[in-house]
C-alpha positions in Angstrom: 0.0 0.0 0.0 1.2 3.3 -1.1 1.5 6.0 2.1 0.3 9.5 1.4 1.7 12.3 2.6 -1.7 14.2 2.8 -3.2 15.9 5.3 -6.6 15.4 6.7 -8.4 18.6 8.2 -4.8 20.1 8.0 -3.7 17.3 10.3 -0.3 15.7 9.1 -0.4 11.8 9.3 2.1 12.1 12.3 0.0 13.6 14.1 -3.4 11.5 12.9 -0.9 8.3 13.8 -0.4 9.9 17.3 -3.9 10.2 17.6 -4.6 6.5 17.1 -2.0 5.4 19.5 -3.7 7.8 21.9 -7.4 6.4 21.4 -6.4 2.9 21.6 -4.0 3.9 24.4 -7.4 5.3 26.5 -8.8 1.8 25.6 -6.6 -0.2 26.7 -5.4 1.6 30.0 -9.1 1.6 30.6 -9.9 -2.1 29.9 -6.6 -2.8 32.4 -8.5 -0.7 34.9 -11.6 -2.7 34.6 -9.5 -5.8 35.5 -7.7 -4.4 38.2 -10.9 -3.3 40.1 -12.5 -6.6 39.2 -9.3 -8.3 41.4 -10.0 -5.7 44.2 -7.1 -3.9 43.1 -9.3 -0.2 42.9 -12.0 0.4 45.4 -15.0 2.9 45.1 -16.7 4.1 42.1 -15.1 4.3 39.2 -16.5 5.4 35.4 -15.1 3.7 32.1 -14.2 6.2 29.2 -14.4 3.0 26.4 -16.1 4.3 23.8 -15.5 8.1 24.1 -12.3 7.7 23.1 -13.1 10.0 20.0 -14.4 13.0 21.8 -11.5 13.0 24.2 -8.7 12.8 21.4 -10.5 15.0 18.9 -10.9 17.5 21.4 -7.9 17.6 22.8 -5.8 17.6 20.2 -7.4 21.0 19.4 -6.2 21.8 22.4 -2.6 24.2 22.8 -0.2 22.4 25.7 -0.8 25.6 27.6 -4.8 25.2 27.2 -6.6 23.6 30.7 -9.7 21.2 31.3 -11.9 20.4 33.6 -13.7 17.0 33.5 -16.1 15.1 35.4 -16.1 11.7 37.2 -15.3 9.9 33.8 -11.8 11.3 32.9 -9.3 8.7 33.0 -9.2 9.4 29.2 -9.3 13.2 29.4 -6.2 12.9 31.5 -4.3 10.8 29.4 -4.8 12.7 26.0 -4.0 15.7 27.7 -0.4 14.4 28.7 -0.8 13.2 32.6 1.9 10.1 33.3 -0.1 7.1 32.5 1.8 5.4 35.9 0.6 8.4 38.0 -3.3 7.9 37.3 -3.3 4.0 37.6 -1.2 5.1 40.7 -4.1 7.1 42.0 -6.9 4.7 41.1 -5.2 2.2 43.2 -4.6 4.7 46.3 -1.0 4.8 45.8 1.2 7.5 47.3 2.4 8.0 43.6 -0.9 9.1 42.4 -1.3 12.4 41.2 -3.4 13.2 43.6 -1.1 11.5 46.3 -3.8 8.4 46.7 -6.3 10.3 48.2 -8.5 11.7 45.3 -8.8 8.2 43.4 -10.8 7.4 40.3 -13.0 10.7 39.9 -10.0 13.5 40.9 -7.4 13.6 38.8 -5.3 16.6 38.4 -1.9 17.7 36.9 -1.2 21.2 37.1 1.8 20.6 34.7 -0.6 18.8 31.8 -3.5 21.2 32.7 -5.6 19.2 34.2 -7.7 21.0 37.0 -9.6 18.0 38.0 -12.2 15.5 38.0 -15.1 16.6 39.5 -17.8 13.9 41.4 -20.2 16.7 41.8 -22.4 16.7 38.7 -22.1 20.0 36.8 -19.9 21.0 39.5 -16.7 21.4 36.9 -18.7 24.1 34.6 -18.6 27.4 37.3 -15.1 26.7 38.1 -14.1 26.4 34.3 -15.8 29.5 34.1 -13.8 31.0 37.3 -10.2 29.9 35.1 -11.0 31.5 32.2 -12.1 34.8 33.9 -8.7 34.2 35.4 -7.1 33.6 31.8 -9.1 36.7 30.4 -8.6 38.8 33.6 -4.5 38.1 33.2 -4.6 38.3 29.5 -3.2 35.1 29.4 -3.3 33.0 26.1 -5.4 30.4 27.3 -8.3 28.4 26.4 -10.3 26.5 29.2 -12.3 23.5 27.7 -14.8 22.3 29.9 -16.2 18.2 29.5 -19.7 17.2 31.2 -21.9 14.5 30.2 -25.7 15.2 29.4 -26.7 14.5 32.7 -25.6 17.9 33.7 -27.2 20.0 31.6 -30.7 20.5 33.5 -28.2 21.3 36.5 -28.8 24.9 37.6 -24.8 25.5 37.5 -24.9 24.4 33.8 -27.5 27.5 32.9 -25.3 30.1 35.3 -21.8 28.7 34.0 -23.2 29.8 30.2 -25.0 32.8 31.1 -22.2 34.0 32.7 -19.2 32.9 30.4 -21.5 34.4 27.6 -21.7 37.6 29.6 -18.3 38.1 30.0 -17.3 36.7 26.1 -15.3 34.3 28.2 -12.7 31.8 26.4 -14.3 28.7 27.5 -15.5 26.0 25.4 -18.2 23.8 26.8 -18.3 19.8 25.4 -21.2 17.6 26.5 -20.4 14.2 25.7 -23.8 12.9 24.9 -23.5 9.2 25.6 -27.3 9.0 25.6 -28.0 8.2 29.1 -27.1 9.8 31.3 -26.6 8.0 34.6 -29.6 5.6 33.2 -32.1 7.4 31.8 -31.9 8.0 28.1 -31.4 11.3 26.9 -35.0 11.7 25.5 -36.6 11.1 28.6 -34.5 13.6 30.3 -34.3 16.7 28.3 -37.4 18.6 27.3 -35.6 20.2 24.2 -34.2 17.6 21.1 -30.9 18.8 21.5 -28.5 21.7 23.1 -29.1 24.3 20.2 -32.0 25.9 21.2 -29.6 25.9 24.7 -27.0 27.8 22.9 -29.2 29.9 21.7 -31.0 31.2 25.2 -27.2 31.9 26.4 -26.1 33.7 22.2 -23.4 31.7 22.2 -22.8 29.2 19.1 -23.6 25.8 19.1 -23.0 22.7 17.2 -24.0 19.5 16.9 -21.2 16.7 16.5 -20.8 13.2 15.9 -18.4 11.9 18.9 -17.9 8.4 17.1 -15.7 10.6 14.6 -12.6 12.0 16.1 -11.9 14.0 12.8 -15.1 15.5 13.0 -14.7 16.1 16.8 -11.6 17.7 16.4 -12.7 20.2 13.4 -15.5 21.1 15.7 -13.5 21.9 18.4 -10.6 23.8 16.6 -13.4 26.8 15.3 -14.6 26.8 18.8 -11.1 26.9 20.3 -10.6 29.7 17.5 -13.6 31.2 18.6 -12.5 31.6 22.0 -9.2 32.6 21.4 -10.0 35.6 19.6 -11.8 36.8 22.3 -15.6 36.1 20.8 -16.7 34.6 23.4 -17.8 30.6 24.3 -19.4 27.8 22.3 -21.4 25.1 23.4 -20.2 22.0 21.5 -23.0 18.7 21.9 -20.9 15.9 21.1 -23.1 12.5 20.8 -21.3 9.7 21.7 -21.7 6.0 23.8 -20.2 4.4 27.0 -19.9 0.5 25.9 -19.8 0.2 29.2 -22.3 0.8 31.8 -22.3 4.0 33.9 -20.0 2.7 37.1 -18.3 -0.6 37.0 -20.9 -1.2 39.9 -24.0 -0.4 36.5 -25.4 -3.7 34.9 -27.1 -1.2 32.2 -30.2 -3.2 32.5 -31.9 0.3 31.0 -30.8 -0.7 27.2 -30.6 -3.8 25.5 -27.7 -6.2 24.6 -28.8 -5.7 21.1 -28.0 -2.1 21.1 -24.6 -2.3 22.7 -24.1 -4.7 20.2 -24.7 -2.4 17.5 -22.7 0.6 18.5 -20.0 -1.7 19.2 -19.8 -3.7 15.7 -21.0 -0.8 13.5 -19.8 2.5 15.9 -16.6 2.0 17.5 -14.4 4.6 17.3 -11.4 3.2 16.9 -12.7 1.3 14.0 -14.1 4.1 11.9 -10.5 6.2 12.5 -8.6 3.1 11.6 -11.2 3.0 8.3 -10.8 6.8 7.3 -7.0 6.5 7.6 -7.1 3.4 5.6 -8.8 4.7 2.4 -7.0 7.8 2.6 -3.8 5.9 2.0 -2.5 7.4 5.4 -1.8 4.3 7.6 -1.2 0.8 7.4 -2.9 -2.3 9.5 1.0 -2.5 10.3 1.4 0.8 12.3 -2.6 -0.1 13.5 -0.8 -3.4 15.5 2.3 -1.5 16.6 0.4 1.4 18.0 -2.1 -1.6 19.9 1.2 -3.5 21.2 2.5 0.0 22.3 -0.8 0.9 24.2 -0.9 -2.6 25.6 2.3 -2.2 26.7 1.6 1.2 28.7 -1.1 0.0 30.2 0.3 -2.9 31.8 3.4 -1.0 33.0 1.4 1.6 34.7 -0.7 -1.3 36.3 2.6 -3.0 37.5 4.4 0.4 39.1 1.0 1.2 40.9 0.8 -2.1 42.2 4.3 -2.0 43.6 3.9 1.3 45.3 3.8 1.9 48.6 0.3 3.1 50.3 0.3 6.5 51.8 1.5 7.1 55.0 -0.4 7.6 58.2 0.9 11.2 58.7 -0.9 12.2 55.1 -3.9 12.1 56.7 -3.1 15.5 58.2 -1.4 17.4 55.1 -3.2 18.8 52.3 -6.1 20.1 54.3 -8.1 23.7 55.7 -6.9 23.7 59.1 -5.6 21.3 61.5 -7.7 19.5 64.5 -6.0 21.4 66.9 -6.7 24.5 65.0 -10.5 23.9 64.4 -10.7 23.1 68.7 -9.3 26.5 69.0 -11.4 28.6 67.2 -14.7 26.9 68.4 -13.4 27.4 72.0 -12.3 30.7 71.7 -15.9 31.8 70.0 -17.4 30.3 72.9 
């Protein structure tokens, strides 16, 4: 097969390459998480990216290095595209003093302030006012920056979700706000939820732009997210991107998703992967061989089982990390409530 040297949406095949390795990189760390909790490895909640893998990459590669996010509960993949240490966020889903957040956040709080990362947020909607708090911060500073902010569609009939828009809108912040559609939600499907058909007539209320995107398709994803990155960074203001995608899995690893069929998880799986459909486009576009497809899937496998193996060899945090990281100390708190007495 001959190998083009074309672009596609003015990405060079490097970089479409690097995107693949990335996608399949979220998979895998992902499916390596799901086997680690199964063994008792990772305790509490924790929410599977596979199938997002497009909206995560496409966005993100939109994204400048100096650019931040905010996420919610289901970020593992976020973090990763956006350049966190693979070892440190298996580190932290274990509780390992090695995580990024030192063990104590675990699945649903990453942060890297190095990558950009501002956190995972468990709170639903709870990541949209502070992503509008940054990029007041970015504007206020005149920094550079672009904030882009990732919720699924069970925040949008969260009251934060309508003051988070009004106000970036207000203030022509540069944020750029991505629901990841997956359709349901924590279980209830999407049409059952919303009283609108989709987030345009949203946009609209708050006259910012909106667009409706197919998150199976990271090239689309990622043209999508460039004009509203664009957007921003001229100073016009935020755009509220709708980005339908699907978890294959169910909501937690504790959800046995008996709200949809096996027939339907079937079908987005066999017909709407993600990774499939990239691998297709690059394939008749001459940019890629089935080759590079297996190197960049040994690669991935590879990181993924590494950063399994260094979290389980590290040590648990110590006792006295209990009392670091916090307000005030016990002492303190004793103090004050004396003292107002």
């Amino acid at each position: 097969m001959a190998i083009s040297n074309a672009t596609l949406t003015g990405l060079t095949r490097t970089q479409l390459l690097c995107m693949h390795n990335m996608m399949l990189l979220m998979r895998r760390f992902e499916e390596k998480s799901a086997e680690e909790y199964t063994r008792g490895k990772i305790g509490g909640f924790m929410h599977l990216y596979i199938g997002q893998e497009a909206v995560g990459v496409g966005s993100i590669t939109a994204l400048r290095t100096s650019d931040k996010i905010l996420c919610s509960y289901r970020e593992h993949g976020l973090a990763l595209a956006k350049g966190m240490d693979p070892r440190a966020i298996m580190a932290e889903l274990f509780g390992k003093a090695t995580g990024c957040s030192k063990g104590k956040g675990g699945s649903m709080h990453m942060w890297s302030n190095e990558a950009g990362v501002l956190g995972g947020n468990a709170i639903v909607a709870a990541q949209l006012p502070i992503a509008v708090g940054v990029a007041f911060s970015a504007q206020y500073l005149r920094q550079d920056t672009v904030v882009a902010c990732f919720f699924g569609d069970g925040a949008v009939d969260e009251g934060a979700f309508h003051e988070a828009l009004n106000l970036a809108s207000l203030w022509k912040l540069p944020v750029v706000f991505i629901c990841e559609n997956n359709q349901y939600s924590m279980g209830m499907a999407v049409e059952k939820a919303w009283a609108v058909e989709n987030l345009l007539s949203r946009a609209a209320a708050y006259n910012m732009p909106g667009e409706i995107v197919d998150g199976m398709d990271a090239i689309a994803v990622y043209a999508a997210t460039k004009h509203a990155v664009e957007h921003a960074r001229r100073g016009e203001g935020p755009t509220l991107l709708e980005v339908k995608t699907y978890r294959f899995r169910g909501h937690s690893m504790a959800d046995p998703a008996y709200y949809r069929t096996r027939e339907e998880e079937q079908c987005w799986r066999s017909t709407r992967d993600p990774i499939g459909i990239f691998e297709k486009m690059l394939l008749e576009e001459g940019l890629a061989t089935q080759a590079e497809f297996d190197e960049n899937d040994a690669k991935a496998t590879q990181v993924a089982e590494d950063a399994a193996q260094f979290a389980d060899n590290s040590p648990d945090p110590s006792l006295e990390e209990l009392y670091t990281d916090v307000m005030v100390d016990d002492s303190s708190a004793l103090t004050y409530r004396y003292e107002r007495k």
